[in-house]
C-alpha positions in Angstrom: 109.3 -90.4 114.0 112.7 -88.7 114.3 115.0 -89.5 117.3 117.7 -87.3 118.6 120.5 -89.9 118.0 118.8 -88.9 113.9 119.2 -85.7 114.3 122.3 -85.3 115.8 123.3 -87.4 112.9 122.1 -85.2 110.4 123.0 -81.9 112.1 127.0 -83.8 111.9 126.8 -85.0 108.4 126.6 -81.3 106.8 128.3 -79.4 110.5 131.7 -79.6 111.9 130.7 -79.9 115.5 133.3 -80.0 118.7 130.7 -81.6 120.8 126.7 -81.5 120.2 124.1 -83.3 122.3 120.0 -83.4 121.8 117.3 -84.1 123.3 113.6 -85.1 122.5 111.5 -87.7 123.4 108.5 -87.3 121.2 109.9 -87.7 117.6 109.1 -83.7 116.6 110.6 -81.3 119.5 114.4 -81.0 120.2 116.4 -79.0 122.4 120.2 -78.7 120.8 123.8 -77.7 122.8 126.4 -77.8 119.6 129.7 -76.1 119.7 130.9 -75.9 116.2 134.6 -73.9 115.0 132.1 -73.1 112.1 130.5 -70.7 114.2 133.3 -68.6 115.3 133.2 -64.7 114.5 128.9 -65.3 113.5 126.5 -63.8 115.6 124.0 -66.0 117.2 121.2 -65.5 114.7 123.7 -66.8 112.1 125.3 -69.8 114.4 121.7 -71.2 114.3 121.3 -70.2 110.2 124.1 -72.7 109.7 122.8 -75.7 111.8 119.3 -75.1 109.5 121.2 -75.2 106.8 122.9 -78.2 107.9 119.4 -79.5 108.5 117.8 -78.9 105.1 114.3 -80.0 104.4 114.2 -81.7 107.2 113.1 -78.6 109.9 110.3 -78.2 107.5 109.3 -81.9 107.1 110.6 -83.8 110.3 111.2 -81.7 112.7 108.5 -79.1 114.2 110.8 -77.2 116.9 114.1 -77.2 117.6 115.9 -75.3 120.6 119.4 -74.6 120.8 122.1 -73.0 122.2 125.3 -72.5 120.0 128.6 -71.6 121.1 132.1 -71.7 119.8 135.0 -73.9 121.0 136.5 -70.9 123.2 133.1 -70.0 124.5 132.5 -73.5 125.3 135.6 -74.1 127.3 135.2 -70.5 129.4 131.7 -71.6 130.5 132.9 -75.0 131.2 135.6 -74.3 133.5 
């Protein structure tokens, strides 16, 4: 079974990511936050194309949802203010 401290791990390894945090407690569904400069001037369809990528096999093999919200390092800091 997968734990989120893994995939955070993986999701970092292939991401630049400002901040990320997940959660999941039963090995196979995660909910994501990750703010990544990677994601800056992608629409929010694509934001979440680049943390699969990142990902790999893995969202086919591991991992049987994942949730997430993406946002850039400016849209981050406005909603965190």
């Amino acid at each position: 079974m997968l734990s989120a401290a893994q995939l955070e791990s993986y999701i970092t390894q292939n991401l630049a990511c400002d901040y990320i945090k997940v959660l999941g407690d039963d090995g196979t569904h995660f909910e994501a936050v990750i703010v990544s400069p990677a994601f800056i001037g992608k629409n929010m369809v694509q934001q979440h194309q680049l943390v699969y990528g990142a990902l790999g096999d893995r969202m086919r093999a591991e991992i049987h949802a994942l949730s997430m919200k993406t946002f850039t390092p400016e849209k981050w800091e406005e909603i965190n203010q």
